[in-house]
N, CA and C of each residue as an Amber inpcrd file, in Angstrom:
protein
   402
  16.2760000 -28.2970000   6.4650000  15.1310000 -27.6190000   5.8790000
  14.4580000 -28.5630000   4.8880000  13.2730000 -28.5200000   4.7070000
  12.2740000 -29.0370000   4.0510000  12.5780000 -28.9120000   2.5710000
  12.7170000 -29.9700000   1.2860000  12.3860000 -29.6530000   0.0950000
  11.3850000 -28.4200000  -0.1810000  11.6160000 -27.5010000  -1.2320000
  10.7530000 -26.4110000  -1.3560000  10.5810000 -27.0490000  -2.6170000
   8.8690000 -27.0340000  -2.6170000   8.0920000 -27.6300000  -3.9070000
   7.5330000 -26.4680000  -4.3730000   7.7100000 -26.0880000  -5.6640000
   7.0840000 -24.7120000  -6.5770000   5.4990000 -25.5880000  -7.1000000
   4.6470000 -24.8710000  -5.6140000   3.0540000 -24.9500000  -6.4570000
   2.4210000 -23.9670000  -6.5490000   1.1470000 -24.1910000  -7.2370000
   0.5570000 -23.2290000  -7.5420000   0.0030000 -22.4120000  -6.4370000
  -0.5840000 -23.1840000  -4.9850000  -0.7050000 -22.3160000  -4.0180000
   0.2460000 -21.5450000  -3.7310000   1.3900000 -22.2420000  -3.3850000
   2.9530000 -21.3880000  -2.9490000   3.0970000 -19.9080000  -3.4880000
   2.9910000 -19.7980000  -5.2360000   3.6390000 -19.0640000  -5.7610000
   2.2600000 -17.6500000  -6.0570000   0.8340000 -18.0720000  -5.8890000
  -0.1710000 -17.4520000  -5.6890000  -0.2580000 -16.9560000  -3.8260000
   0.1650000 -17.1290000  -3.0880000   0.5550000 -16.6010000  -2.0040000
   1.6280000 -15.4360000  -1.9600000   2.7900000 -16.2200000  -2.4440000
   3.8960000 -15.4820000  -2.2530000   3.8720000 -14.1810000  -3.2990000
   3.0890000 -14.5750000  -4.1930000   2.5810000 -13.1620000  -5.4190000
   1.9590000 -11.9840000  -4.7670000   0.8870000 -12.9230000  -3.7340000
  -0.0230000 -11.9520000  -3.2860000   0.9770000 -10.6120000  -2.1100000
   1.4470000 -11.7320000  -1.5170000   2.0320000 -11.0690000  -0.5700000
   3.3420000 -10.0480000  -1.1230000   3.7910000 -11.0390000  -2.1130000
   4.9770000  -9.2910000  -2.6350000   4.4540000  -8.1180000  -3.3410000
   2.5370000  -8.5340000  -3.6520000   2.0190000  -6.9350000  -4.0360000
   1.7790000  -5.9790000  -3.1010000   1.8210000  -6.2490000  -1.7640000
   1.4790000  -5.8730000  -0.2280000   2.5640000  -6.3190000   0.9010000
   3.7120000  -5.9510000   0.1760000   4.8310000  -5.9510000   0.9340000
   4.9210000  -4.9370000   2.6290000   4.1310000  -3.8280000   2.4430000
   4.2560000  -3.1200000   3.6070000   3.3990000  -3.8040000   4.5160000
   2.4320000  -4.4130000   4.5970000   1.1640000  -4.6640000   5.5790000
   1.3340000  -6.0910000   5.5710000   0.3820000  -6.6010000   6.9300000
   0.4410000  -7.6470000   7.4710000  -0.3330000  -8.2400000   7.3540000
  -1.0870000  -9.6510000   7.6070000  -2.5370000 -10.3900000   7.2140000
  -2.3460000 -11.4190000   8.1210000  -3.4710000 -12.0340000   8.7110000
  -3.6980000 -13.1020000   9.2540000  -4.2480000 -14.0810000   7.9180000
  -3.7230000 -15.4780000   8.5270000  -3.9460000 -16.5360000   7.8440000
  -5.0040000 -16.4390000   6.5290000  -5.9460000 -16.4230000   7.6770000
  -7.2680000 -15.9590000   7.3650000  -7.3970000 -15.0870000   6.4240000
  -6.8490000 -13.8220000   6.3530000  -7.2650000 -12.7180000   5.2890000
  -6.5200000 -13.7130000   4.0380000  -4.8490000 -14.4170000   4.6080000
  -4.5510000 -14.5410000   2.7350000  -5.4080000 -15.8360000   2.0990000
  -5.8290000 -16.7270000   3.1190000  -6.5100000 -17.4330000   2.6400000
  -7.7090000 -16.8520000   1.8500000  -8.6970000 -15.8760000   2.2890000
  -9.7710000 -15.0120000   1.6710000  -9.1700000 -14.6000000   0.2270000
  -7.8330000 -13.7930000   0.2160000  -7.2630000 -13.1240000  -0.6120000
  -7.5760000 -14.1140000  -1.6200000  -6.3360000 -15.3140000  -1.9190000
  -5.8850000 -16.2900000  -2.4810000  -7.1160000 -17.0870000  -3.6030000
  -7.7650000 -17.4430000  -2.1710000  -9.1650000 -18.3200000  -2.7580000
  -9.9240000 -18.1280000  -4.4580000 -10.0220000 -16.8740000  -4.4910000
 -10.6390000 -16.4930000  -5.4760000  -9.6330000 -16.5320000  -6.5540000
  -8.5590000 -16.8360000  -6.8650000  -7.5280000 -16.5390000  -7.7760000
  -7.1580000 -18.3660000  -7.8840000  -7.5980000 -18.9600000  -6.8250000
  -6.7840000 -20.7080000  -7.0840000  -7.9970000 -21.1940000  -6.2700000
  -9.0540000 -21.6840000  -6.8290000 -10.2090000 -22.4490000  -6.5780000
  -9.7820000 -23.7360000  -5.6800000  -9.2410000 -24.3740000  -6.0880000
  -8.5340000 -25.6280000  -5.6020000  -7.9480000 -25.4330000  -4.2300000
  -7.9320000 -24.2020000  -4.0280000  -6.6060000 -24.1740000  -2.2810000
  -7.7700000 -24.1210000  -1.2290000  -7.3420000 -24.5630000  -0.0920000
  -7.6930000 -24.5970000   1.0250000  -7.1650000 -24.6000000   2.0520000
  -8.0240000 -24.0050000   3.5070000  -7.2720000 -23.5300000   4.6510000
  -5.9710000 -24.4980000   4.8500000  -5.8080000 -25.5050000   4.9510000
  -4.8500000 -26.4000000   5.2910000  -3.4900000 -26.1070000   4.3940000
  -3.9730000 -26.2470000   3.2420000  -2.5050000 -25.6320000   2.1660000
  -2.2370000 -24.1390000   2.4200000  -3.3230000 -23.4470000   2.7090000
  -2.4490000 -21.9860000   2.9860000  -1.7020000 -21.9480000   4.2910000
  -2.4070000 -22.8280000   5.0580000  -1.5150000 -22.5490000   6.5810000
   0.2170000 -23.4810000   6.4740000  -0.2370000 -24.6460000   5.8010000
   0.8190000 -25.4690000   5.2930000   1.9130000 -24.6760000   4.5420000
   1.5780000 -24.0010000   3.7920000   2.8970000 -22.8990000   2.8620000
   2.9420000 -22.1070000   3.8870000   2.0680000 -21.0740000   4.5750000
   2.8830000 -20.2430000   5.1750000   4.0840000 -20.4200000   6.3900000
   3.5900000 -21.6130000   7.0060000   5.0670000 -22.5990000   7.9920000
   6.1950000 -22.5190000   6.9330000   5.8950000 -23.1350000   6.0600000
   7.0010000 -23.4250000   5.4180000   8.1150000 -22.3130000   4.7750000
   7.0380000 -20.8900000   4.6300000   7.8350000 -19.8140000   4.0400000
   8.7740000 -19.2140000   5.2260000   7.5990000 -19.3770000   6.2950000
   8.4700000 -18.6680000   7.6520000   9.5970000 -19.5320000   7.9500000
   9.7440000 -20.7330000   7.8990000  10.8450000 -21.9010000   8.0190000
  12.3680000 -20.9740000   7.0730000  11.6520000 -20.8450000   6.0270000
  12.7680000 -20.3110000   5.0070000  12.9500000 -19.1720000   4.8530000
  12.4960000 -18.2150000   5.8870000  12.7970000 -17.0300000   5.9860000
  12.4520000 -15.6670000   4.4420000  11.1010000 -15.9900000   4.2640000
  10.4090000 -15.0870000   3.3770000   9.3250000 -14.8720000   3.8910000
   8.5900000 -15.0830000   5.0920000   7.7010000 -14.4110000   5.6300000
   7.9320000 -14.1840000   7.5210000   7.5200000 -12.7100000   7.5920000
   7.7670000 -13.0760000   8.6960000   6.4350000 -13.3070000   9.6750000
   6.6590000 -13.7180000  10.7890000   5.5250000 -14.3410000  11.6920000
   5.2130000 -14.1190000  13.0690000   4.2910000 -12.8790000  13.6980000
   4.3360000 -12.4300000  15.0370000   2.7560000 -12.3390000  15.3700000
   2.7960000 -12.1580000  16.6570000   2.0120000 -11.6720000  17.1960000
   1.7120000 -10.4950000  17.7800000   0.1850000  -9.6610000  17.6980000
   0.3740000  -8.4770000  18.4400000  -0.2380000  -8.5740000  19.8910000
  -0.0840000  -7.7120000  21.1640000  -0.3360000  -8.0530000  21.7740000
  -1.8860000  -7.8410000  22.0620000  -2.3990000  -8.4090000  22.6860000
  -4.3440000  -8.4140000  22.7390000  -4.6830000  -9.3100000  21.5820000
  -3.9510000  -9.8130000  20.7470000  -4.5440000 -10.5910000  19.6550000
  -4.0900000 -12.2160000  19.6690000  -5.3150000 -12.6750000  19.3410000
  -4.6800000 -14.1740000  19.2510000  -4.4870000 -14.9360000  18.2880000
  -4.0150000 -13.8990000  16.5100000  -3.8770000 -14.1650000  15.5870000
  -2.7400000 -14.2400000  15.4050000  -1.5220000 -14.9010000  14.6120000
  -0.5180000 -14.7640000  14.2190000  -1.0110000 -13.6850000  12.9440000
   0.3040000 -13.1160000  13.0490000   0.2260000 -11.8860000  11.3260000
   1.5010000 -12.5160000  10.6200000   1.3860000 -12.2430000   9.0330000
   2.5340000 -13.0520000   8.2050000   2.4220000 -11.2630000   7.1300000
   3.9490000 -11.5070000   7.5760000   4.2360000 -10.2980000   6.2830000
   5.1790000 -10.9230000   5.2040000   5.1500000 -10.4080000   4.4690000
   6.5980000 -10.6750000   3.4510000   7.7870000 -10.3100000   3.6690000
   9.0370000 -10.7180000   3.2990000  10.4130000 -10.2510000   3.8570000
  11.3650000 -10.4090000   3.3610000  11.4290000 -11.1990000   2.1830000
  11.7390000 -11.7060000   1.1180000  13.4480000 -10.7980000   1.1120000
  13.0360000  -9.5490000   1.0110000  14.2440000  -8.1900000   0.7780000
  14.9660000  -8.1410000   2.5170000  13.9360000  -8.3760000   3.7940000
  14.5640000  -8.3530000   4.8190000  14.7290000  -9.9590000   5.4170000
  15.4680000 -10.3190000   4.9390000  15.9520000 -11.8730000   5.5430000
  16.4040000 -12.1110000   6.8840000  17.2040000 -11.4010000   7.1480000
  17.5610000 -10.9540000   8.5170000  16.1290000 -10.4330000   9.3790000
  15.1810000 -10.5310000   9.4470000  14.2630000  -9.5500000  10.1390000
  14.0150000 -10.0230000  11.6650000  15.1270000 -11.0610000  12.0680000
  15.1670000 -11.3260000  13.4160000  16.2100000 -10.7250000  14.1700000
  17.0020000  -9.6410000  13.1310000  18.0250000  -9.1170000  13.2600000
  17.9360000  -7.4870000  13.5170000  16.6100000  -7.1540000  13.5230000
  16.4230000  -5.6320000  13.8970000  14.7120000  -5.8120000  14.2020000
  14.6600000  -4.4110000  14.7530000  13.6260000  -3.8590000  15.7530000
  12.4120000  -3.4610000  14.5300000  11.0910000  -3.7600000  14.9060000
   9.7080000  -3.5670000  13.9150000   9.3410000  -2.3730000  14.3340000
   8.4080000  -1.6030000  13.3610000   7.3770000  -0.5380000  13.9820000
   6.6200000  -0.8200000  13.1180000   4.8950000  -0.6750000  13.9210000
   3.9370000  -0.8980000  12.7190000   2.9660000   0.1150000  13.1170000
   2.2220000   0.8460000  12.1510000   1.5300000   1.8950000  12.4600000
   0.0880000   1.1900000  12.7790000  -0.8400000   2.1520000  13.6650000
  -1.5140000   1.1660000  14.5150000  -2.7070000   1.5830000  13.7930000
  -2.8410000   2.4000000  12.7400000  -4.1800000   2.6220000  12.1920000
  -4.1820000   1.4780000  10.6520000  -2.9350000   1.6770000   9.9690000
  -3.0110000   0.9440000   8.7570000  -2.2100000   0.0490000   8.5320000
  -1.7120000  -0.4580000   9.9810000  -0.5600000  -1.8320000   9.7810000
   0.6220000  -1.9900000   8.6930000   1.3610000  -0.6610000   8.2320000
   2.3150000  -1.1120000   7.6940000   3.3220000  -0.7920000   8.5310000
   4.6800000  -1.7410000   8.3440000   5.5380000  -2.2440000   9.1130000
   6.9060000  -1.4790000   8.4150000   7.5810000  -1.3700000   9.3170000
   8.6700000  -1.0030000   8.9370000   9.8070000  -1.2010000  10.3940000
  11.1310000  -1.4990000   8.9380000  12.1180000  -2.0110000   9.4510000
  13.1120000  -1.3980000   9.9590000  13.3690000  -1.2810000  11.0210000
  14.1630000  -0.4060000  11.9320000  15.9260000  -0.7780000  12.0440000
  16.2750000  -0.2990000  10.9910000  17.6760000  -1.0850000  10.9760000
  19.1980000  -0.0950000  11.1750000  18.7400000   1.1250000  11.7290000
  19.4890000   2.5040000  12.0500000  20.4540000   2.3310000  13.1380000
  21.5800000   2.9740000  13.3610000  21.9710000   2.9710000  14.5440000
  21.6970000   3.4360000  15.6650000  20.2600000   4.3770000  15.6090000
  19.8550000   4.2230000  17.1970000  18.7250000   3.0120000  17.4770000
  18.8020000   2.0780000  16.5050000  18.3730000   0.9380000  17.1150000
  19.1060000   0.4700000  18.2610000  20.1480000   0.2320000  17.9880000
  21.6480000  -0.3420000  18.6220000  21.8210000   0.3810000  19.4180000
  21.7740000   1.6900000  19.6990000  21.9040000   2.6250000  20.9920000
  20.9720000   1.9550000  21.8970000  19.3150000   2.2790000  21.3550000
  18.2610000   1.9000000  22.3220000  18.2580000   0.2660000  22.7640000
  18.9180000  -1.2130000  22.0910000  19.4330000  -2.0560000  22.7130000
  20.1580000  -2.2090000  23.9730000  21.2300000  -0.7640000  23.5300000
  22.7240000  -1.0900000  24.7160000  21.8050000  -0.1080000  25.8170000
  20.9030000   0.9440000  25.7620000  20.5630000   1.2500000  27.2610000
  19.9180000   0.6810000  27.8210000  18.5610000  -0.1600000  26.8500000
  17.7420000  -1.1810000  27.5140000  18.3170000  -2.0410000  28.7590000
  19.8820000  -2.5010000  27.8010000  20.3260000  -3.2720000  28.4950000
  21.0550000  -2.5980000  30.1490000  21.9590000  -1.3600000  29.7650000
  22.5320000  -0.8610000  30.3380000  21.2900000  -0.0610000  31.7540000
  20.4760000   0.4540000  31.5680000  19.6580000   0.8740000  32.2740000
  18.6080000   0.4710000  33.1380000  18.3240000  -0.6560000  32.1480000
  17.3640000  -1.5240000  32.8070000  17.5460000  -2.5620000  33.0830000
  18.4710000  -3.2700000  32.2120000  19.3140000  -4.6630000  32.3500000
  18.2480000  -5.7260000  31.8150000  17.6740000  -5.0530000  30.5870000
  17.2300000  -5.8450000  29.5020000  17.5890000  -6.3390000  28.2190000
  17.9540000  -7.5790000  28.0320000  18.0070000  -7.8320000  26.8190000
  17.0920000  -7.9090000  25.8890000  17.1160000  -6.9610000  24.6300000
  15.6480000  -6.8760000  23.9500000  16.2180000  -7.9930000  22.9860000
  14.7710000  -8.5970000  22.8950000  14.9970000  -9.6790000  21.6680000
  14.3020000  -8.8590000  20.6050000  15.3470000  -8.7120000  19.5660000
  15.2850000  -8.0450000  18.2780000  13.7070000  -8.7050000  17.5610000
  13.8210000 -10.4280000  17.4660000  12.6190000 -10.5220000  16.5330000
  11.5540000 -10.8450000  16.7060000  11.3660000 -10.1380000  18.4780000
   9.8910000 -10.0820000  18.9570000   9.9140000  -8.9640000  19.3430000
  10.3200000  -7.7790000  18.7250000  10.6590000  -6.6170000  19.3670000
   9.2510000  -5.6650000  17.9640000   8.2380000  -4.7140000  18.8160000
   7.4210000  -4.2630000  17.6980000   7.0840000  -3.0320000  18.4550000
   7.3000000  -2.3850000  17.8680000   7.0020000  -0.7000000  18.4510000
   5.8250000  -0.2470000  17.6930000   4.9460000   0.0920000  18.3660000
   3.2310000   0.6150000  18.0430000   3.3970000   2.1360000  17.8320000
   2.9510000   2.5540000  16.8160000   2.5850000   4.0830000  16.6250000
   1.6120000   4.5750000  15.4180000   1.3700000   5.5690000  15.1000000
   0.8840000   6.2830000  13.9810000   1.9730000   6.5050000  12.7240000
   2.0330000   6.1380000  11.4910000   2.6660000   6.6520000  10.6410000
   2.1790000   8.4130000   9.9610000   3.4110000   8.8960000   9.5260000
   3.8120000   9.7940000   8.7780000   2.1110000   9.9350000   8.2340000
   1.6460000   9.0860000   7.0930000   0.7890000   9.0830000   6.2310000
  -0.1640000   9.6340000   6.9570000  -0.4910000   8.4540000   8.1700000
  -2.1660000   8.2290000   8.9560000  -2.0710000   9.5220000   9.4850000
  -1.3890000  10.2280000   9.8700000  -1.1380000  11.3770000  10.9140000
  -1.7460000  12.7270000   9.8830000  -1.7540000  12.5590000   8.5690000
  -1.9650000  13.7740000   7.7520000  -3.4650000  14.0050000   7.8910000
């Protein structure tokens, strides 16, 4: 792993992103975010830290399908997040971590039924949350 250098982009990213721990952003939005708070940063340093966070396992990094954006969440608390199943609600993109034991049920029939192995950290289940639904 890469030396981790404490800069000012780094730690103005990683700020931003642990105030918006539930939701996801393309490059793009944290770069927008960021900009205005650290004059000095640019696309290249934000895309540059965010490799590097996903390297070290504090952000995580997917794609949805129809999109040709990567999304970067924070994860900081879920380190493991290649280690269980996502759901993200499809109106307001917050994510949540599926770490129950009928995760592990719905693994072993995937497998057992269909004779799929689900890969846990490309695994993202689309729905409506609790909230959006009210």
């Amino acid at each position: 792993m890469k030396n981790v250098y404490k800069t000012k982009a780094r730690e103005c990213i990683i700020d931003y992103l642990q105030k918006n721990t539930e939701k996801r952003f393309t490059a793009r939005e944290i770069y927008e975010a960021v900009k205005p708070l650290l004059a000095s940063v640019n696309r290249t340093t934000v895309y540059r830290n965010l490799d590097r966070l996903c390297e070290q396992g504090e952000l995580m990094r997917y794609k949805e399908p129809n999109q040709d954006s990567w999304y970067y969440q924070y994860s900081q608390s879920h380190k493991h997040c290649d280690r269980h199943i996502h759901a993200q609600c499809s109106e307001c993109g917050k994510i949540f971590h599926l770490e129950d034991s009928f995760v592990d049920e719905f693994e072993e029939n995937m497998k057992e039924i269909y004779g799929i192995d689900v890969d846990s950290s490309k695994t993202m289940i689309i729905g409506r949350c609790g909230d959006c639904k009210k």
